[in-house]
N, C-alpha and C positions, 0 to 999 in steps of 0.2 A: 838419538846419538848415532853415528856413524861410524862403524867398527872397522877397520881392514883388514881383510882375511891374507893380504898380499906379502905381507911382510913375512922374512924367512924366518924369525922366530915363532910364527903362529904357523905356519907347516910344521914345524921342526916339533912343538906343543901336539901337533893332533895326530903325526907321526908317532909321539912316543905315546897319547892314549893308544891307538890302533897296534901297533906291538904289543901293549896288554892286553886288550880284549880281545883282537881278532883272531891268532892263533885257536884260544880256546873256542871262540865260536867257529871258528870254522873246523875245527875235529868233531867238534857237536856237531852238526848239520853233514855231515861227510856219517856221521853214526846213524844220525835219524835217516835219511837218505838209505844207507844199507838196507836195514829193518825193516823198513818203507817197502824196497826193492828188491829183496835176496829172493822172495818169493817166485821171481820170475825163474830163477835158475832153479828154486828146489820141485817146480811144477816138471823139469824134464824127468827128475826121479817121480816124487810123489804124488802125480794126476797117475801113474801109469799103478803105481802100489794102490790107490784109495780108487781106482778107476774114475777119477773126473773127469767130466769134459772140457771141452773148451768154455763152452757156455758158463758151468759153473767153477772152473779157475776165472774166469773175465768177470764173474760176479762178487767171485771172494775180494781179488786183486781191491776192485773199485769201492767193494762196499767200505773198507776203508776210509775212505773218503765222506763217507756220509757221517760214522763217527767225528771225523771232525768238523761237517757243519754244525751239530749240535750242538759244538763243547768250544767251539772256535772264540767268539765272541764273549761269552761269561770267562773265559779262561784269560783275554787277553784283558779283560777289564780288571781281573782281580790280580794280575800281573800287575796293572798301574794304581791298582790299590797296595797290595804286598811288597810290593819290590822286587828284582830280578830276582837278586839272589835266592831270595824262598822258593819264589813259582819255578824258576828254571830247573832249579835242583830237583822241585816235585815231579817237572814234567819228564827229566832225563831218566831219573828211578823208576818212574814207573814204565813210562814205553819201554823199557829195558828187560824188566820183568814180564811184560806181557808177550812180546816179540821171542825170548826165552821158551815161555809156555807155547808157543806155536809149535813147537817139538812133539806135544801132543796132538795135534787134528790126528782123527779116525774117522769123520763123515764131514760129509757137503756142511752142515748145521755146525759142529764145532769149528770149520772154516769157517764159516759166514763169521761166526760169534767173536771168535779171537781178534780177526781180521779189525773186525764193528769198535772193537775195546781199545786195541794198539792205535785208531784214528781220535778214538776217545782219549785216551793216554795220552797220545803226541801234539793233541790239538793246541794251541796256541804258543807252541816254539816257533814257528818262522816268525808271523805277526807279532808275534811277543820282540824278539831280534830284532826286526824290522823297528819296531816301535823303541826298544831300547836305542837303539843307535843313535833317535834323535834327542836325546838325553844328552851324548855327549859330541855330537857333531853337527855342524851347521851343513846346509843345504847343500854344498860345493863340493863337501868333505864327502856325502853320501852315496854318489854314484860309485865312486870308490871303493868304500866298504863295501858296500853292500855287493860289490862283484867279488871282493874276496870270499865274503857269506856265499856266495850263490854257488859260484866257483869249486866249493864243496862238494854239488852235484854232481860236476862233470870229474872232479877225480875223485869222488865213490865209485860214479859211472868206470871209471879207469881201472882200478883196481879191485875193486869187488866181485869183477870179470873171473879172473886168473883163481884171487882168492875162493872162491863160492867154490870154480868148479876144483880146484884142489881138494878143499875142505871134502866134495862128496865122494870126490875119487876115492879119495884115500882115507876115510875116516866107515867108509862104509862097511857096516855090519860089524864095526869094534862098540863092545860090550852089548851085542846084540841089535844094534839101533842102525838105523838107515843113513846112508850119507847127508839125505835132509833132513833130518833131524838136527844131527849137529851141526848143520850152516844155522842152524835158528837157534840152537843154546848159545856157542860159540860168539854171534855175532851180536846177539840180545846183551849177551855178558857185557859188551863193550861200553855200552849206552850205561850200564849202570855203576863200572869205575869209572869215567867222565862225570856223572853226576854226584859221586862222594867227595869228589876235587871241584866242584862250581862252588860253593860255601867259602871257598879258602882263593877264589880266580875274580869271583864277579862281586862288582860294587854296586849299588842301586842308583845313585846316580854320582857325577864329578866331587860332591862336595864330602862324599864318604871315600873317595877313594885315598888313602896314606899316603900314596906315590906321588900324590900331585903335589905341589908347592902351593901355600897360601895363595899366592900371585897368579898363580897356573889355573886355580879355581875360579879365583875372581874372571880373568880372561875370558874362559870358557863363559859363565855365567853371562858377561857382558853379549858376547857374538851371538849367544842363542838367542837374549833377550831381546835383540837389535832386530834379529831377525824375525820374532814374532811380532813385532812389530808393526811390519810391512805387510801382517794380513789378518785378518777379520777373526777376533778372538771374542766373540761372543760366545757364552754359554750354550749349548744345543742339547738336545732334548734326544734321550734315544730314538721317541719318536721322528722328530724330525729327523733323526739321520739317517734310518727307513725314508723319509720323502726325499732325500737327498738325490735327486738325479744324475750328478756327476760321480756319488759312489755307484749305482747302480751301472752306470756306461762303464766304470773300471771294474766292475764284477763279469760285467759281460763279454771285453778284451781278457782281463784272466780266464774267464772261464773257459775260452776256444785255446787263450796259449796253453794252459793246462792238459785238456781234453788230447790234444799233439804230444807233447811233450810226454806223458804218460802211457798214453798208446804206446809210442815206439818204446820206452823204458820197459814198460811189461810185456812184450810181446818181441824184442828182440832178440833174445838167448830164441827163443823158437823158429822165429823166422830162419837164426845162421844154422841151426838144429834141423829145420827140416830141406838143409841143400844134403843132407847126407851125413852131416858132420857128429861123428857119433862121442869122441873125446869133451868129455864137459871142461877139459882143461884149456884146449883148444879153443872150443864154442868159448868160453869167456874169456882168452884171451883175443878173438875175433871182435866180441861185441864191446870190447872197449873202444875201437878204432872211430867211433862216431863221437864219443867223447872226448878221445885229448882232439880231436876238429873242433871241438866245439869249445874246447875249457881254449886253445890259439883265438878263436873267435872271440869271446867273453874280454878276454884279455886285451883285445883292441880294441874293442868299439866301448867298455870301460876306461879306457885311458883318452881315446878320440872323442867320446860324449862329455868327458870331464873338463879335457883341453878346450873343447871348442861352445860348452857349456849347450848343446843340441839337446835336444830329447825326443822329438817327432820324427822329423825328417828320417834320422834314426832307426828308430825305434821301426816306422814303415816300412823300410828297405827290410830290415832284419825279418819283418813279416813275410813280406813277399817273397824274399830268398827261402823262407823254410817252406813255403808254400808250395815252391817251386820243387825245395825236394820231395815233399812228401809226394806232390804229381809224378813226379820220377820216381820214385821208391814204389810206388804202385803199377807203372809201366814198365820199369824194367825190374822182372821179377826173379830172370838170370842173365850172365851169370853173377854168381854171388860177388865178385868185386864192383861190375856198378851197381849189385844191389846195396852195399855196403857204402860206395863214394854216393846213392841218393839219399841214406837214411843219415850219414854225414853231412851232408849238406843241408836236410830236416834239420835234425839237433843241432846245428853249429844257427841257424837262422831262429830257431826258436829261442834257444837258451841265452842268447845274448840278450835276447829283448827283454828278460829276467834281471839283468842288470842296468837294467834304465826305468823299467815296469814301478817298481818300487820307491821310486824318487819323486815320480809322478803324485802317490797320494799323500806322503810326506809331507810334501812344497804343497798341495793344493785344501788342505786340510788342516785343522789349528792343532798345535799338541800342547796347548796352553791345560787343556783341560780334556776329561775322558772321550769327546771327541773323536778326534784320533784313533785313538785307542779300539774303542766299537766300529769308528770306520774303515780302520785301517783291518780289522777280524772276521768284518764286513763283507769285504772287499776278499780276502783270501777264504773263508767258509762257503759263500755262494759261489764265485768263481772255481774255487777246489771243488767243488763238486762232477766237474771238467773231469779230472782223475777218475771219478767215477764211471759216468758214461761213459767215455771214450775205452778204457778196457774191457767193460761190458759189450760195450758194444762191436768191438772186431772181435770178441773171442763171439757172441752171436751172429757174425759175417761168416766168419771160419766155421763154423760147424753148419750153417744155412748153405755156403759158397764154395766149402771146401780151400780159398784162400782171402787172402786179407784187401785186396786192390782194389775190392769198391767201396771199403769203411778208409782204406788212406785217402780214397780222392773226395771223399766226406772231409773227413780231417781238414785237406788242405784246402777245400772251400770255405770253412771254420775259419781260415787265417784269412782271408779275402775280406771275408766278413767283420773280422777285428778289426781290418786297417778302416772299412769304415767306421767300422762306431770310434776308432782312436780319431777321425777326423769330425765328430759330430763333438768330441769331448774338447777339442781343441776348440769350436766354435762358437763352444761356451768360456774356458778360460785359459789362462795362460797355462803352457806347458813350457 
């Protein structure tokens, strides 16, 4: 059967689910995102109280990330076993709670640990989102959303600036506690009212939702159905999707935009920190400025990739340009404005390709069955593991090198590399 998605009441339909859902997903992921990332601002206080180094703040930061390859995949299955609403709820309560207890590190070990747990906690939120989406929107609808979800990043990035160093300014040493301490109870809290309010926001799929109209349901049901259709909805075997070579080429594109993207996020309060910048209110309201470039970027090449239904060509450029910052962010090291317009021009070329990255395994993967699911958990656990290394590894630049300019021009060889394996993925199917 042949659905049209062109018609102005089927916009008008996927407009008003995305007015339900995507508000709260995207203050979710603006949360996770924080928690994720405050750590980078509370390092200019507490590496100097706990005496860390570089080495092991860039170990904490990323080990992160290994918590969620472990928990990535079973978490995002039992998502499509349970239902949003349970899993999402479990996962916002708990990252919230955990993120919270960061307010206690007192050695290198209880960083590692907490760090290890909050990745364990928050693992299968994005992939979980990602994977919900296709629940209630079709293929067309998804570069969309999923830029408003993404979108998230870059204004946590905006605001979490200003916020963090406020919070340490001025909070520090009331009822004895350190100014980072309370950026980590303060901002943990946030993730855990967010998640008391999911149970009463998120529906599991179109046909629980009240809001919809009998008609509205059926709709939706017909357009998804149509669309799986059009592609290869066998059964697969977790093993097989370990053999799966077109997850493994999108694990290894994520895992270099990751590896970028992460780097500059955890290591940029430092960078504008060590031109002299001693006001932490300052320093984060500085290290926003690569972010609203980057949520302007997201914003167009979301609405030009949708309009024009692109995904490669795209997706490539967006490579190459962040490739091109991060080579300038590494050469010009002052002064701080064009180190600032290269680390802008990094994030705005990475971050976009986050909003087309995602559509990719959607459309090329079945979500008839768990599938999906494992590949889509797949695909973001191996690939996140990027997060990992890449902060480990400039904060082991920075203490071997004294500065960061031979782990960025690593980095943006990393994105060279992506644009080929995005070209060996296209050579097997359609993008």
């Amino acid at each position: 059967m042949s659905i049209s998605l062109n018609t102005t009441d089927t916009d008008a339909l996927y407009r008003k689910i995305a007015w339900r859902l995507m508000p709260f997903l995207f203050f979710g992921y603006v949360a996770a995102y924080i928690d994720r990332m405050n750590v980078s601002f509370a390092k200019l206080q507490m590496a100097g109280d706990l005496g860390f180094s570089d080495t092991v703040y860039g170990l904490g930061a990323g080990i992160f990330f290994v918590g969620y390859f472990f928990f990535e995949v079973p978490s995002n299955i039992m998502l499509h076993k349970m239902g949003a609403r349970i899993w999402l709820t479990r996962i916002m309560l708990m990252w919230g709670v955990i993120s919270s207890a960061m307010m206690f590190v007192d050695s290198p070990l209880s960083f590692y640990g907490l760090r290890l747990l909050l990745g364990m906690g928050e693992a299968g939120f994005f992939p979980g989102i990602v994977l919900y989406l296709t629940y209630w929107f079709p293929n067309r609808y998804r570069a969309k959303c999923t830029a408003v979800f993404i979108f998230g990043i870059a204004f946590s990035g905006i605001i979490s600036g200003p916020i963090s160093g406020w919070l340490m300014e001025s909070l520090q040493g009331v009822q004895n506690l350190q100014g980072w301490q309370w950026l980590f109870l303060l901002e943990g809290l946030l993730a855990v009212i967010l998640g008391c309010f999911a149970p009463f926001i998120l529906h599991d799929k179109p046909e629980n939702a009240p809001w919809l109209t009998t008609a509205e349901k059926h709709l939706v049901r017909e357009h998804l159905a149509a669309e799986q259709q059009l592609a290869v909805t066998q059964h697969t075997s977790f093993k097989e999707t370990l053999a799966n070579a077109n997850i493994w080429l999108l694990a290894g594109i994520y895992f270099l935009l990751v590896a970028g993207l992460y780097s500059i996020s955890f290591w940029l309060p430092q960078i504008i920190h060590d031109f002299g910048q001693s006001s932490l209110v300052i320093t984060g309201l500085l290290s926003s400025i690569p972010y609203i470039c980057a949520s302007i970027g997201m914003a167009f090449i979301a609405y030009y990739s949708d309009k024009h239904n692109e995904r490669y060509q795209i997706m490539q450029v967006c490579m190459l340009v962040g490739s091109i910052g991060l080579f300038a962010s590494a050469w010009f090291q002052s002064p701080i404005g064009l180190s600032l317009l290269s680390l802008s021009v990094a994030c705005t070329g990475i971050m976009a390709c986050f909003t087309i990255f995602w559509t990719i395994p959607t459309k090329i993967l079945s979500n008839a069955n768990t599938t999906a699911a494992a590949g889509i958990a797949m695909i973001n656990s191996v690939g996140g593991l990027g997060g990992y290394i890449g902060p480990f590894f400039l904060g082991w630049v920075k203490d071997t090198t004294h500065n960061l300019s031979a782990g960025l021009y690593v980095l943006a060889m990393g994105l060279l590399l992506a644009m080929g394996l995005l070209m060996l993925l296209r050579g097997r199917v359609k993008i």
